[in-house]
PDB file of N, CA, C and O in Angstrom, chain B, residues numbered from 101:
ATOM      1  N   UNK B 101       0.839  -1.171   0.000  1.00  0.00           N
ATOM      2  CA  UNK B 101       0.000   0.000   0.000  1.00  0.00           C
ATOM      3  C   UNK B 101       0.886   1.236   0.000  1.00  0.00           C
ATOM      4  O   UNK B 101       1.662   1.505   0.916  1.00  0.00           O
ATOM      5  N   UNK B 102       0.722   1.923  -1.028  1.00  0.00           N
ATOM      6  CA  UNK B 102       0.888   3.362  -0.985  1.00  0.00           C
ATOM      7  C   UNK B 102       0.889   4.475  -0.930  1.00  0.00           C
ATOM      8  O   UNK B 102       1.512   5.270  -1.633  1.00  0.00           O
ATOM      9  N   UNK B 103      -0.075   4.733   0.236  1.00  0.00           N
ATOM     10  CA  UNK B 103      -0.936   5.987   0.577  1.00  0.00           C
ATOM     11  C   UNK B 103      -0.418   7.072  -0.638  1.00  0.00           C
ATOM     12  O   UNK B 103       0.663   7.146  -1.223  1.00  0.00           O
ATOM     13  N   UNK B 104      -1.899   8.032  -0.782  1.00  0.00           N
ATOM     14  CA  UNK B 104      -1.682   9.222  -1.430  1.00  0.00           C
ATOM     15  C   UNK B 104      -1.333  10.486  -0.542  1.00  0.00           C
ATOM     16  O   UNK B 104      -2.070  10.322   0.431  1.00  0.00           O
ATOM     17  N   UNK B 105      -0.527  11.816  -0.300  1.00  0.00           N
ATOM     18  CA  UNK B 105      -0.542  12.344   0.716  1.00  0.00           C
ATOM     19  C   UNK B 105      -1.699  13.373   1.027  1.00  0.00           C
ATOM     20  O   UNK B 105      -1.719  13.990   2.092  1.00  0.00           O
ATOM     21  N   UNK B 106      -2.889  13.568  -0.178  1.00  0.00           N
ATOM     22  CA  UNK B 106      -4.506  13.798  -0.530  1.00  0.00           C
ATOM     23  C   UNK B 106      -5.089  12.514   1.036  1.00  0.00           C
ATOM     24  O   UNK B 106      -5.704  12.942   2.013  1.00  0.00           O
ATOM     25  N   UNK B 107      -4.753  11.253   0.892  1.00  0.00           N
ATOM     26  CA  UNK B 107      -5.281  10.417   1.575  1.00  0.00           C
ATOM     27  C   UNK B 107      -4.557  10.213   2.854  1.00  0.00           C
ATOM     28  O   UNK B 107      -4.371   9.034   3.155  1.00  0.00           O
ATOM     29  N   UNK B 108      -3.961  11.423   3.943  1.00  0.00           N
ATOM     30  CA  UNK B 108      -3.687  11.473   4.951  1.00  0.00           C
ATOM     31  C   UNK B 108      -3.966  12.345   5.267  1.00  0.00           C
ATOM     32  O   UNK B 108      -4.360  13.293   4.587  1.00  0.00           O
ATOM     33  N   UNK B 109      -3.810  12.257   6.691  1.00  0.00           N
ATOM     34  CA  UNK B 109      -4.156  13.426   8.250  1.00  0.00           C
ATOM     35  C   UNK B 109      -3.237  13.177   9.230  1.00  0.00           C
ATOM     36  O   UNK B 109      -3.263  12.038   9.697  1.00  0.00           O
ATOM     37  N   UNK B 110      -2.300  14.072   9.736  1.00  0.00           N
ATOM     38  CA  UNK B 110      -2.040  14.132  10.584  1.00  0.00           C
ATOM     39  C   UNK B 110      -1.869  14.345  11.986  1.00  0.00           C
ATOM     40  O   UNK B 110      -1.531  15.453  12.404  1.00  0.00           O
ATOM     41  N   UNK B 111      -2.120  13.167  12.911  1.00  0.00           N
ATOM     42  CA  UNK B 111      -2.391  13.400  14.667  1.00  0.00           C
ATOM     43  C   UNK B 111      -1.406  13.498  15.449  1.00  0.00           C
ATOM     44  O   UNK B 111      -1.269  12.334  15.823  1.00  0.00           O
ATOM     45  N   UNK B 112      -0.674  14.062  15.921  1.00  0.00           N
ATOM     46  CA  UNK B 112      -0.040  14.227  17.021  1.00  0.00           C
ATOM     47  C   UNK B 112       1.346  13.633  16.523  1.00  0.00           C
ATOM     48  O   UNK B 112       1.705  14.379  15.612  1.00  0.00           O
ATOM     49  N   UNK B 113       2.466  12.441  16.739  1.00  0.00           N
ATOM     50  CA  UNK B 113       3.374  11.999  16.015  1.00  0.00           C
ATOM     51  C   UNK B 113       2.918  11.518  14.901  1.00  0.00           C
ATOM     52  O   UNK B 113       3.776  11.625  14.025  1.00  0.00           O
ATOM     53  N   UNK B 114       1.779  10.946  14.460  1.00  0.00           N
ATOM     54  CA  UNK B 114       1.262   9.758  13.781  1.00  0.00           C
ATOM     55  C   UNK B 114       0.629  10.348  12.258  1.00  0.00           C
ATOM     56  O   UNK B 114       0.083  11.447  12.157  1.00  0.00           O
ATOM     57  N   UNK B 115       0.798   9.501  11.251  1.00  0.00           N
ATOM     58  CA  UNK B 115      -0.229  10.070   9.787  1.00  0.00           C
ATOM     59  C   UNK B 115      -1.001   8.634   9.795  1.00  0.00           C
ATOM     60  O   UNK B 115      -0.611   7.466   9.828  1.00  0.00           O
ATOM     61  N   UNK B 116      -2.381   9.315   9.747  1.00  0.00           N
ATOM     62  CA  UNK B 116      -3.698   8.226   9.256  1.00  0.00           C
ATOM     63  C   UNK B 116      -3.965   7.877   7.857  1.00  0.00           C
ATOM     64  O   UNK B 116      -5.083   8.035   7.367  1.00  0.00           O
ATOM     65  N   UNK B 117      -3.415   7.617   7.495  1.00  0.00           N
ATOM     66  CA  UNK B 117      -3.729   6.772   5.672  1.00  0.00           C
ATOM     67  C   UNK B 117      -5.288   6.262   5.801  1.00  0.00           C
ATOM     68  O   UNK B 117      -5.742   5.358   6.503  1.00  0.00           O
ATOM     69  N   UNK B 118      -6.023   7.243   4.787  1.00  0.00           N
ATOM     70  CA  UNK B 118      -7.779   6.692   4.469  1.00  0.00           C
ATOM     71  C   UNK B 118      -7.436   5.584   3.799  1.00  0.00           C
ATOM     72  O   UNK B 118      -6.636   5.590   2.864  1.00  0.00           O
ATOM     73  N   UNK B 119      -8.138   4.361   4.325  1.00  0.00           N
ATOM     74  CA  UNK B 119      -7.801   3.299   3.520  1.00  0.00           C
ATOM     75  C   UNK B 119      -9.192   2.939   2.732  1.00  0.00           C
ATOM     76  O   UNK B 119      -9.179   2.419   1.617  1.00  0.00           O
ATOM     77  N   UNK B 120     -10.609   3.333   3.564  1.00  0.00           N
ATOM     78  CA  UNK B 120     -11.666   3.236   2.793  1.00  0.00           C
ATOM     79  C   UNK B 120     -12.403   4.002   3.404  1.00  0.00           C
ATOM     80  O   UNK B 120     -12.083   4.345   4.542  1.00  0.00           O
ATOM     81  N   UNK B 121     -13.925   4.604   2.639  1.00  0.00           N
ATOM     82  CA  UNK B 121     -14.585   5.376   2.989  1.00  0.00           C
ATOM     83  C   UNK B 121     -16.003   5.150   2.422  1.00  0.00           C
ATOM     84  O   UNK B 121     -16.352   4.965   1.256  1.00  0.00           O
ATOM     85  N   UNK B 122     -16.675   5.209   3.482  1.00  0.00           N
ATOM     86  CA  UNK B 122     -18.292   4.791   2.602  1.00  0.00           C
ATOM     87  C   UNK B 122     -19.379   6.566   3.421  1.00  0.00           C
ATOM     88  O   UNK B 122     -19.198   7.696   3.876  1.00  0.00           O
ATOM     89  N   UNK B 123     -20.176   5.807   3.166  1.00  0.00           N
ATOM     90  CA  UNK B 123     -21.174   6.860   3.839  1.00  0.00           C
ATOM     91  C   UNK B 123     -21.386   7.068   4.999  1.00  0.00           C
ATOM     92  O   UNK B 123     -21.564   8.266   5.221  1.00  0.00           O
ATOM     93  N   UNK B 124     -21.487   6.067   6.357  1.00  0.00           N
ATOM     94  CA  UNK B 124     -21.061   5.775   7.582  1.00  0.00           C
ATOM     95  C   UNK B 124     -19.875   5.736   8.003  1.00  0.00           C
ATOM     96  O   UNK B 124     -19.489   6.231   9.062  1.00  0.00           O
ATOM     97  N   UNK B 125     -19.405   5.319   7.440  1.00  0.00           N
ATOM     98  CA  UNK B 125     -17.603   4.713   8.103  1.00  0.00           C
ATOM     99  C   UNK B 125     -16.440   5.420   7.250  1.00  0.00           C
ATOM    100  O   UNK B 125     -16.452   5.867   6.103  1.00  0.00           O
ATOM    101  N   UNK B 126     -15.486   5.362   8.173  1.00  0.00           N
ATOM    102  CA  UNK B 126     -14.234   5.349   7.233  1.00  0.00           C
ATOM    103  C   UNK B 126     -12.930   4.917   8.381  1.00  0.00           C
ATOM    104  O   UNK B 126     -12.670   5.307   9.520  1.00  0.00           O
ATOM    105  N   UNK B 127     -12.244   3.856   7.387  1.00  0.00           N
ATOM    106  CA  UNK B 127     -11.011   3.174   7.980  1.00  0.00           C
ATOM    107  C   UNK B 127      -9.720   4.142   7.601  1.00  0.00           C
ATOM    108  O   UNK B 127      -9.499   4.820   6.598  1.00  0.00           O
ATOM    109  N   UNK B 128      -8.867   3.902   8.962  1.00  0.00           N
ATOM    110  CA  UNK B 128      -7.650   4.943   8.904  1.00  0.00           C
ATOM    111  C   UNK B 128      -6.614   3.968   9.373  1.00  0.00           C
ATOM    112  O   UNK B 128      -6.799   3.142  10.267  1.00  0.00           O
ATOM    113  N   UNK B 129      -5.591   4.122   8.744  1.00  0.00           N
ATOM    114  CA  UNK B 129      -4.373   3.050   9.298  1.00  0.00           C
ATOM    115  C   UNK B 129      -3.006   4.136   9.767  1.00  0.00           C
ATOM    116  O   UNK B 129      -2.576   5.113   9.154  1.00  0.00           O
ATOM    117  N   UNK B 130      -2.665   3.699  10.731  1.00  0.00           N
ATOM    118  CA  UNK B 130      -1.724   4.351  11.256  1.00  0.00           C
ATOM    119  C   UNK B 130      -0.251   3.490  10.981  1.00  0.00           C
ATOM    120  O   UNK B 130      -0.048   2.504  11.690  1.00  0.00           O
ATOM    121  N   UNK B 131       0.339   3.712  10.383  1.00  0.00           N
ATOM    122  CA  UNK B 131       1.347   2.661  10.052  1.00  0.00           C
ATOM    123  C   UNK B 131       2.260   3.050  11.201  1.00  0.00           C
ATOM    124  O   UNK B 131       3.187   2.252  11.069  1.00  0.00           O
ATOM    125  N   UNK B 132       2.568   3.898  12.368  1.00  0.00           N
ATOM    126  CA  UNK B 132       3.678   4.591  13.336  1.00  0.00           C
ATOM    127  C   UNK B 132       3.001   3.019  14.467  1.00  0.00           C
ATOM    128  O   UNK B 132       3.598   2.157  15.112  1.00  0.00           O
ATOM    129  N   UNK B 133       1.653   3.279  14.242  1.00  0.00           N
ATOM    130  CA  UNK B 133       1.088   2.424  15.734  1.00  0.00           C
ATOM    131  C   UNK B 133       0.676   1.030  15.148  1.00  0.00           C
ATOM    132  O   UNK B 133       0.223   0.221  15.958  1.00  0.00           O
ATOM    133  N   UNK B 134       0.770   0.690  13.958  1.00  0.00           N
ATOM    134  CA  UNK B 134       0.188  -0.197  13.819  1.00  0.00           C
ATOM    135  C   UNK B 134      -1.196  -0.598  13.989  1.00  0.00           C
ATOM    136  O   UNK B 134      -1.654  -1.713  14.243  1.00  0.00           O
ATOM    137  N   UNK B 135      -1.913   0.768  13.760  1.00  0.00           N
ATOM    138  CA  UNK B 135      -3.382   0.354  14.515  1.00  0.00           C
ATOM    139  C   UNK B 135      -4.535   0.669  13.298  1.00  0.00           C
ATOM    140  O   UNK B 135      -4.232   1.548  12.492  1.00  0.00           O
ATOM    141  N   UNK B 136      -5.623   0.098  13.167  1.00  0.00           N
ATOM    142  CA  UNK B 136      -6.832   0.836  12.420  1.00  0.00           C
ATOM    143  C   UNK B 136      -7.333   2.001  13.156  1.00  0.00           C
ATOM    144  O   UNK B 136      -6.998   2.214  14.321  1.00  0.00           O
ATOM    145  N   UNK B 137      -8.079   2.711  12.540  1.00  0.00           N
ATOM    146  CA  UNK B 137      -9.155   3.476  13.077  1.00  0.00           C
ATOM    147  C   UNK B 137     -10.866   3.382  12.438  1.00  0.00           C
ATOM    148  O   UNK B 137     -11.330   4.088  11.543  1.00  0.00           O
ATOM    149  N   UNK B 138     -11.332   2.669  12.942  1.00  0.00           N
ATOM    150  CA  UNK B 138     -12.793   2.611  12.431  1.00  0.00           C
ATOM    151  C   UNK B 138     -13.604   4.088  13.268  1.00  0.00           C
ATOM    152  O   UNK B 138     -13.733   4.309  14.472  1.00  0.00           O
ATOM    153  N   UNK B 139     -14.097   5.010  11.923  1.00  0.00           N
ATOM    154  CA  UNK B 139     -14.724   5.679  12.357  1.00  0.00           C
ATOM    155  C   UNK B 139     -16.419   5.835  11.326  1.00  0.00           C
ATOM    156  O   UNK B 139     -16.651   6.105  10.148  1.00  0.00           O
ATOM    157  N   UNK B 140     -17.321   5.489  12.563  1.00  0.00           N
ATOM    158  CA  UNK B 140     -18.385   5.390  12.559  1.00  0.00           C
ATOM    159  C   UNK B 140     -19.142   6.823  13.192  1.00  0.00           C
ATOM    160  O   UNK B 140     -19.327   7.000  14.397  1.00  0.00           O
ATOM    161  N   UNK B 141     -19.628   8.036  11.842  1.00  0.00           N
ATOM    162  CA  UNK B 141     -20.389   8.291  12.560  1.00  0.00           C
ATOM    163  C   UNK B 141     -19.118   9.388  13.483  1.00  0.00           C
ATOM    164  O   UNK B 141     -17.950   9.604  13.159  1.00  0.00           O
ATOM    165  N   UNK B 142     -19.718   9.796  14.418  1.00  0.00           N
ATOM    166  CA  UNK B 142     -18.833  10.556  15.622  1.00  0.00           C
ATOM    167  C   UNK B 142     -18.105   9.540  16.727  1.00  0.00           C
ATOM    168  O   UNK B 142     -17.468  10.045  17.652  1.00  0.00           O
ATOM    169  N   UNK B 143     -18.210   8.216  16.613  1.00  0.00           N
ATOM    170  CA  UNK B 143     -17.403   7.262  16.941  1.00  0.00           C
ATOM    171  C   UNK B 143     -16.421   6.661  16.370  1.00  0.00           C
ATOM    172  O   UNK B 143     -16.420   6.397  15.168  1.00  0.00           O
ATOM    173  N   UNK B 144     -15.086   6.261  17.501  1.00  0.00           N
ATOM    174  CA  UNK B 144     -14.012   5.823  16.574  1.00  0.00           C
ATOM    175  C   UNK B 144     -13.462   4.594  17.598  1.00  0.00           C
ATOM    176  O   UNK B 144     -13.460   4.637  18.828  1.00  0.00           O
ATOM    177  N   UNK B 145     -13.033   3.576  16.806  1.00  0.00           N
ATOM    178  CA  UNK B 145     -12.902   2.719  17.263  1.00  0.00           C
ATOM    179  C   UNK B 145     -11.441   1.990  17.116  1.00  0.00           C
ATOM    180  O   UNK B 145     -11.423   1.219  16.156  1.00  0.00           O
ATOM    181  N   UNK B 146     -10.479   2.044  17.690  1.00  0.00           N
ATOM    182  CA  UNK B 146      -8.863   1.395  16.995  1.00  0.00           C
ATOM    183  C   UNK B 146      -8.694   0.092  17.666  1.00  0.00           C
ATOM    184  O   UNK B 146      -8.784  -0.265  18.840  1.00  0.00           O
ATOM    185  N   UNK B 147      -8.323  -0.719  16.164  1.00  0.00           N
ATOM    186  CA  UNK B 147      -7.971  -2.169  15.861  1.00  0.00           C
ATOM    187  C   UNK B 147      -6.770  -2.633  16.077  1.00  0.00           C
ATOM    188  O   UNK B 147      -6.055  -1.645  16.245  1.00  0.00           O
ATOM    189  N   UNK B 148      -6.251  -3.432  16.151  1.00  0.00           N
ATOM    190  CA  UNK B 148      -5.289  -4.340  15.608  1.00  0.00           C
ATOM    191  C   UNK B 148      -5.684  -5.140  14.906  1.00  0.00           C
ATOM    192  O   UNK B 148      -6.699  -5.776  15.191  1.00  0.00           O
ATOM    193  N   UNK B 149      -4.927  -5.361  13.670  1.00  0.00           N
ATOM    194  CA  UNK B 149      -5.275  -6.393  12.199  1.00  0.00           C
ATOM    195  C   UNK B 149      -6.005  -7.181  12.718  1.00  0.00           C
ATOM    196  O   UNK B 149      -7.206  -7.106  12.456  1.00  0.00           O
ATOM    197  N   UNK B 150      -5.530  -8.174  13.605  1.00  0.00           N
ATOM    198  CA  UNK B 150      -5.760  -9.436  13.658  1.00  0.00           C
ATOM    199  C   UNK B 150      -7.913  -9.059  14.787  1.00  0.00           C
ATOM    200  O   UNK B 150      -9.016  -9.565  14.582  1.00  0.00           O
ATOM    201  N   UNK B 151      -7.715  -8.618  15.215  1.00  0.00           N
ATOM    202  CA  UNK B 151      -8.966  -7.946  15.738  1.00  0.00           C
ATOM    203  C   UNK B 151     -10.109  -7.295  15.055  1.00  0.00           C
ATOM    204  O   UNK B 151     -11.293  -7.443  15.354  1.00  0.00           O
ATOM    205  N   UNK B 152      -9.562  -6.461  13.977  1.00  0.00           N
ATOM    206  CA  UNK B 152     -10.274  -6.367  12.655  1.00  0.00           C
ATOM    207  C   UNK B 152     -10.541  -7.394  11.897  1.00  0.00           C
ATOM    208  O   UNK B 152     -11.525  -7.169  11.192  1.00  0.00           O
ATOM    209  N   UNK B 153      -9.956  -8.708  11.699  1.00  0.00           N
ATOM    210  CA  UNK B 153     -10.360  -9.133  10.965  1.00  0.00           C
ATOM    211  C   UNK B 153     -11.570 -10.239  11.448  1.00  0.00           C
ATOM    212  O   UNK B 153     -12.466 -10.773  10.795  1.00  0.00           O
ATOM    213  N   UNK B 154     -11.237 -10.328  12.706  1.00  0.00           N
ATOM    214  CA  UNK B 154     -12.848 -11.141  13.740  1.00  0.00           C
ATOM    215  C   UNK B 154     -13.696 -10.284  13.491  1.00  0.00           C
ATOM    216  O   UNK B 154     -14.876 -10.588  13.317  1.00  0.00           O
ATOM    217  N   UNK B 155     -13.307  -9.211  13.438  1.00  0.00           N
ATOM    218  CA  UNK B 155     -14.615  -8.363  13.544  1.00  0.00           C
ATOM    219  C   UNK B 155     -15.417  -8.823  12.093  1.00  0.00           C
ATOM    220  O   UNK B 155     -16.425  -9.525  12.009  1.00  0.00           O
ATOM    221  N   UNK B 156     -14.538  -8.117  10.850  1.00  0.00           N
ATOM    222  CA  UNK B 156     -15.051  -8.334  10.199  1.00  0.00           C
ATOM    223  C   UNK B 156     -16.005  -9.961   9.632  1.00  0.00           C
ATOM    224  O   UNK B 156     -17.040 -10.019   8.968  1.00  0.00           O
ATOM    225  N   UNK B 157     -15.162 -11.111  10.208  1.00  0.00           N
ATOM    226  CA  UNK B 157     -15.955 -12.282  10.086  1.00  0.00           C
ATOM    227  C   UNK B 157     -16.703 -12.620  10.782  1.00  0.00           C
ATOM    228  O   UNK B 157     -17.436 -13.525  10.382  1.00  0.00           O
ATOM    229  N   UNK B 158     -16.910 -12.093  12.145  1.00  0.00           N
ATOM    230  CA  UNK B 158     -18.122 -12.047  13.049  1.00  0.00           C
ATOM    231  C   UNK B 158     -19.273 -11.329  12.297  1.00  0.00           C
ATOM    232  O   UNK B 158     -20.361 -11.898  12.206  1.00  0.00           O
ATOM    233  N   UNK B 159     -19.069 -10.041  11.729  1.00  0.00           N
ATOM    234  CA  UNK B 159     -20.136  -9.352  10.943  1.00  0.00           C
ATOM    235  C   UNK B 159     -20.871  -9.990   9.884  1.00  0.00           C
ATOM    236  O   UNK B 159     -22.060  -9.867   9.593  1.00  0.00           O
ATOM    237  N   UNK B 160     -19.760 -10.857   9.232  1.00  0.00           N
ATOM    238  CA  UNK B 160     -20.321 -11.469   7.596  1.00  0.00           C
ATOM    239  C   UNK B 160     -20.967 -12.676   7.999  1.00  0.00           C
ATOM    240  O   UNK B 160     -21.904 -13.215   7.410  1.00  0.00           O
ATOM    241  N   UNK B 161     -20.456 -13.028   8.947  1.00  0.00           N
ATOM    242  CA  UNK B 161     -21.556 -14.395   9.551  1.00  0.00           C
ATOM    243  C   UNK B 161     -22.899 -13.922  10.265  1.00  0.00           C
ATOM    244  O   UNK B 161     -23.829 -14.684  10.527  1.00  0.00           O
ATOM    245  N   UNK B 162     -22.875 -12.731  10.508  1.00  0.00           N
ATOM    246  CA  UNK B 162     -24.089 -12.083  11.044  1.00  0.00           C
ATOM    247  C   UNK B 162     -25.182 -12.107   9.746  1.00  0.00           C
ATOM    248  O   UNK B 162     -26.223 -12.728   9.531  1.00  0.00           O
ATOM    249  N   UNK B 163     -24.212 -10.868   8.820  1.00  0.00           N
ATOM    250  CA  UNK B 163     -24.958 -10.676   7.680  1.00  0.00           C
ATOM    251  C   UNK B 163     -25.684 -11.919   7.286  1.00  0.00           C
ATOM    252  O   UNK B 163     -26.900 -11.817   7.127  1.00  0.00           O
ATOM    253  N   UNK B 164     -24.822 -13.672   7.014  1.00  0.00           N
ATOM    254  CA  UNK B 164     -25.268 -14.256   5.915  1.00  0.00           C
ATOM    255  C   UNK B 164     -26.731 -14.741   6.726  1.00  0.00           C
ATOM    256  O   UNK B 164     -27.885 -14.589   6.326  1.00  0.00           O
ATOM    257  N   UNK B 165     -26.220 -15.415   8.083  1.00  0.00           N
ATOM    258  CA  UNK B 165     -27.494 -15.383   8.923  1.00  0.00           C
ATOM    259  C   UNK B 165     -28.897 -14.652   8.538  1.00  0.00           C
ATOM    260  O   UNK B 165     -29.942 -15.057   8.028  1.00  0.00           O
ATOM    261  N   UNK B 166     -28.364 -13.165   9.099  1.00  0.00           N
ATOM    262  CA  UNK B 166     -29.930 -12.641   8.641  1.00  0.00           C
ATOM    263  C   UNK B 166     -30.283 -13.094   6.964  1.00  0.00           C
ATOM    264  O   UNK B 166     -31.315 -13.677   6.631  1.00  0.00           O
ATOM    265  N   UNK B 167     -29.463 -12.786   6.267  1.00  0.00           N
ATOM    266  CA  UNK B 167     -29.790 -13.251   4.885  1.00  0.00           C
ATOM    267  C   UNK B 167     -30.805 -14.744   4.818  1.00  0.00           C
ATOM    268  O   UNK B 167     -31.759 -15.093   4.123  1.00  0.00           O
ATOM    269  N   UNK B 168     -30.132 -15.272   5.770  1.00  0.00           N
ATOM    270  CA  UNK B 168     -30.426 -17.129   5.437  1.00  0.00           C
ATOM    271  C   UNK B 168     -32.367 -17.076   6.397  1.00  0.00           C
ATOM    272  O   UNK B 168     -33.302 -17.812   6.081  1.00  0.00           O
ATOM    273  N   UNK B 169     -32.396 -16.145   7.364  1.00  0.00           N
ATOM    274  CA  UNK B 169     -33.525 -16.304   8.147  1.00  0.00           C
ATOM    275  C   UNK B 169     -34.235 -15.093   6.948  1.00  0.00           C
ATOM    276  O   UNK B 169     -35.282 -15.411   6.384  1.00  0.00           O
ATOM    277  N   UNK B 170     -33.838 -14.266   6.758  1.00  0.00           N
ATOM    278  CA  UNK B 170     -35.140 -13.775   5.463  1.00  0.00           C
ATOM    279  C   UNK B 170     -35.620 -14.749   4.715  1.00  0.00           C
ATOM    280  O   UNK B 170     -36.812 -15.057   4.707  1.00  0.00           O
ATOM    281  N   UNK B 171     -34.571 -15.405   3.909  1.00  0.00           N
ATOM    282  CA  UNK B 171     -34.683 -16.061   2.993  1.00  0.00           C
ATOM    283  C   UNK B 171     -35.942 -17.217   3.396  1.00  0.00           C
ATOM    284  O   UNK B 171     -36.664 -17.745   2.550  1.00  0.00           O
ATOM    285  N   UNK B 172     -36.003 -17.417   4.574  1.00  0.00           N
ATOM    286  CA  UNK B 172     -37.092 -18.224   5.209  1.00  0.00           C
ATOM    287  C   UNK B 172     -37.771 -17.945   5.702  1.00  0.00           C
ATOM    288  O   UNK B 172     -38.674 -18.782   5.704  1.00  0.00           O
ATOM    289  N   UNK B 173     -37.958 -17.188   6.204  1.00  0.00           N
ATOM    290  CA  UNK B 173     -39.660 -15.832   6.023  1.00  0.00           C
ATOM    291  C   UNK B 173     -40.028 -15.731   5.048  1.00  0.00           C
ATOM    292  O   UNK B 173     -41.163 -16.208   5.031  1.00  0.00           O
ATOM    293  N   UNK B 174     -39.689 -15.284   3.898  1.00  0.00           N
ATOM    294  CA  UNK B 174     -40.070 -15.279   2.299  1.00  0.00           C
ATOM    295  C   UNK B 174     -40.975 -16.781   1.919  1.00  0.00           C
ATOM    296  O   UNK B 174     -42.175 -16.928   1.687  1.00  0.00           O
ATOM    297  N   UNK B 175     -39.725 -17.891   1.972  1.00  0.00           N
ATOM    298  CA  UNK B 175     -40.249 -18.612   1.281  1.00  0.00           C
ATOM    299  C   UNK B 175     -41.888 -19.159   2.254  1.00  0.00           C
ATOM    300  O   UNK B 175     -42.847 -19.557   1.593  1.00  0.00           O
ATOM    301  N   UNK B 176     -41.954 -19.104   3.502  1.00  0.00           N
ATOM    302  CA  UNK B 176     -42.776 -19.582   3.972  1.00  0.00           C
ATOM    303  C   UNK B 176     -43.864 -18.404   3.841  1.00  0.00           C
ATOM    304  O   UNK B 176     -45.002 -18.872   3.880  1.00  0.00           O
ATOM    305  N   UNK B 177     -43.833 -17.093   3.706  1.00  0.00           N
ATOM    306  CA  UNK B 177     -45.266 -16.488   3.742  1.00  0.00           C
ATOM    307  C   UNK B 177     -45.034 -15.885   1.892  1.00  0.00           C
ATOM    308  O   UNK B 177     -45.202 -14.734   1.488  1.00  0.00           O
ATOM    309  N   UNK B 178     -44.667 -16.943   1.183  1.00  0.00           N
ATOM    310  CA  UNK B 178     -45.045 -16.588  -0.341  1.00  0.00           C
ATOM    311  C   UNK B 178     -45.678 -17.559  -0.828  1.00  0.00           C
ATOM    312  O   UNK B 178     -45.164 -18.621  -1.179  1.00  0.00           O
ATOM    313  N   UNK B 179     -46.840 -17.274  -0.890  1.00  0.00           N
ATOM    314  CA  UNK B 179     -48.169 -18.758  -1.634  1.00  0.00           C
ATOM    315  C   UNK B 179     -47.084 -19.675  -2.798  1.00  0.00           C
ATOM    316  O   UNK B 179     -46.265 -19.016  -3.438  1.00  0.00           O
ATOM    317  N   UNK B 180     -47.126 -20.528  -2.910  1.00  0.00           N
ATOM    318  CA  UNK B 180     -46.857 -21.672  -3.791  1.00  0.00           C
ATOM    319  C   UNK B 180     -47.949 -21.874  -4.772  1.00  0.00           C
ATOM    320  O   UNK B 180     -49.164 -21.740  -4.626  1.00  0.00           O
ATOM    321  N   UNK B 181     -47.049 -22.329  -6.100  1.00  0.00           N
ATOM    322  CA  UNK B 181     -48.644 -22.169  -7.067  1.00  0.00           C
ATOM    323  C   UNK B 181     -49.946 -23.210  -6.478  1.00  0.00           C
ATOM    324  O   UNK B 181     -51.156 -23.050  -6.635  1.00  0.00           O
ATOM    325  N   UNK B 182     -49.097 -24.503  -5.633  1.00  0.00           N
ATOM    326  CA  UNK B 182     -50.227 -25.508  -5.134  1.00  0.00           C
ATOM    327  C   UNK B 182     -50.996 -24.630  -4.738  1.00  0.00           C
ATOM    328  O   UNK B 182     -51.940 -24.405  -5.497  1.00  0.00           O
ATOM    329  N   UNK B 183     -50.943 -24.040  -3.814  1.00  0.00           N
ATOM    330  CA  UNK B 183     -51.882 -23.013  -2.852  1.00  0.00           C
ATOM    331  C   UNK B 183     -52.864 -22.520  -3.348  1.00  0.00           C
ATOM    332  O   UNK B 183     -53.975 -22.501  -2.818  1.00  0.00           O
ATOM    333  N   UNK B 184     -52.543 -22.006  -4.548  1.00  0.00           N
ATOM    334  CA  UNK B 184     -53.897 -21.190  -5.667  1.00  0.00           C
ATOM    335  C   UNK B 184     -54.883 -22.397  -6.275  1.00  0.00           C
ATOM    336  O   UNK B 184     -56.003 -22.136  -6.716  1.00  0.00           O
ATOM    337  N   UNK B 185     -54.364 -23.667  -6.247  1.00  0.00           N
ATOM    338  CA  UNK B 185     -55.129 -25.143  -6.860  1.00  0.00           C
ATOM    339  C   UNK B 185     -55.802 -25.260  -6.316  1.00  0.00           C
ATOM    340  O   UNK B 185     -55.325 -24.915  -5.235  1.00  0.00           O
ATOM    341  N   UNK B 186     -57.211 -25.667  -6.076  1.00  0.00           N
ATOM    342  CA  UNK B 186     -58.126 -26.159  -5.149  1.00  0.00           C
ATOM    343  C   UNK B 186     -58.900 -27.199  -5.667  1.00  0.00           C
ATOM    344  O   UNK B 186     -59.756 -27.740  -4.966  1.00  0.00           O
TER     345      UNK B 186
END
C-alpha cells in the first residue's frame, strides 16, 4: 500500500492513511502504531489487524445469517402455485 498524501491526516506523532470510505464509516491506518481506526459516525474505534479481521468475520456471519432467516420468512409467507389449486 501506498498511501496518497490527498489520503492522509495528521495526529499528534502519527499520519492516518484513508484506507476506505463509505457513507457511515471510514477506515484509517496508522502505520507509526500499527493500529486501524474505524470511524463510525462521531465514533471511533482502533484495531489491531488481527482484531479487525474477527470483527469483520463475526459481521459477515451475522450478515449471511440474517440473509439465510429472510430467505425463510419469504419462502414460507409466499403462496406456492399448489396453494392457488383447489
Amino acid at each position: 500500500m501506498v498511501p496518497n498524501e490527498s489520503d492522509s491526516t495528521e495526529r499528534g506523532h502519527c499520519t492516518h492513511f484513508v484506507l476506505a470510505q463509505g457513507v457511515v464509516a471510514q477506515v484509517e491506518y496508522c502505520a507509526c502504531c500499527g493500529i486501524f481506526h474505524v470511524n463510525i459516525d462521531s465514533l471511533s474505534i482502533r484495531f489491531r489487524a488481527t482484531a479487525l479481521r474477527d470483527l469483520r468475520d463475526t459481521l459477515t456471519e451475522a450478515l449471511a445469517a440474517y440473509e439465510r432467516a429472510q430467505q425463510l420468512v419469504e419462502e414460507r409467507t409466499t403462496p406456492t402455485q399448489q396453494d392457488g389449486l383447489h
